[in-house]
N, C-alpha and C positions, 0 to 999 in steps of 0.2 A: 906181326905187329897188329894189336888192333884198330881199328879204324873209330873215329868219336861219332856214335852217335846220336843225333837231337831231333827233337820233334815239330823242327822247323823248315821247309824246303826252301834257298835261296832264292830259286828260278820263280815257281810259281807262289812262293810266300803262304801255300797251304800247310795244315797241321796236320803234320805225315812224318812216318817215318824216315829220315833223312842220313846221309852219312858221307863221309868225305868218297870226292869219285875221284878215279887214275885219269884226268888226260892232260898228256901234254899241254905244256905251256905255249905253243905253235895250235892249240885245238883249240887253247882258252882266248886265245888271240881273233882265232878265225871267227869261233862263235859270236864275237863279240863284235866284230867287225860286221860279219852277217848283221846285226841285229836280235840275234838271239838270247843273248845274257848282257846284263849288264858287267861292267868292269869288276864292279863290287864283288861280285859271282864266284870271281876265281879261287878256287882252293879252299870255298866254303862246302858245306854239307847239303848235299838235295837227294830228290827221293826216287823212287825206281820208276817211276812213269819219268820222271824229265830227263833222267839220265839215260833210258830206252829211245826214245826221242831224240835226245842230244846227240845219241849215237849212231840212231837211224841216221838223221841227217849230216853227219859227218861221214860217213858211209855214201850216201848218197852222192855229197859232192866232193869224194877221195880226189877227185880229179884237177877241183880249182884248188883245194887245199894244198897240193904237191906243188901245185903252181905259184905258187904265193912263197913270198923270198923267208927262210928259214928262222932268220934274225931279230926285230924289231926292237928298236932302242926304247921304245914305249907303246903305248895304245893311242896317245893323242897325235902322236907325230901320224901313224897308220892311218888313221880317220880324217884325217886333212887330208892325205892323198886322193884327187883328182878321180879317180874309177871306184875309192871307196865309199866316197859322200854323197848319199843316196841326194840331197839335194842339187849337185851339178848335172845341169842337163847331157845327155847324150850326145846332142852336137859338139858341144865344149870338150869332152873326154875323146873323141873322135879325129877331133884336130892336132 
């Protein structure tokens, strides 16, 4: 099957050559949650530098990503959660 490609990258919005990438919907979650992509992101076309990147660091953190529950009913429900909201201080998440 081939994959669509456009001259547009999701991620970094530069004029590249772009193209739909394979990860999981548990990667497109995690990235997203990280701060890495936005929502919008998922399942669109980007280009060989953010998808090397995107992979490095899902690579990188295989270990919190395994750890993170399988499922998610959404991205808004995920990002309200208490250890994901970069804004709740550390003490608050601790308690």
């Amino acid at each position: 099957m081939r994959k669509s490609v456009t001259n547009s990258c999701s991620v970094c919005c530069e004029a590249r050559k772009s193209r739909s990438r394979e990860f999981s919907s548990h990667a497109w979650s995690a990235l997203t949650m990280w701060g890495e992509v936005e929502q919008r992101t998922f399942g669109q076309p980007i280009c060989e530098g953010c998808y090397r990147e995107l992979r490095d660091l899902l690579i990188e953190r295989s270990e919190e990503l395994h750890a993170m529950p399988m499922t998610q009913p959404d991205f808004a429900s995920v990002l309200e959660m208490p250890f994901m909201n970069k804004e709740t201080p550390a003490a608050q998440i601790a308690s």
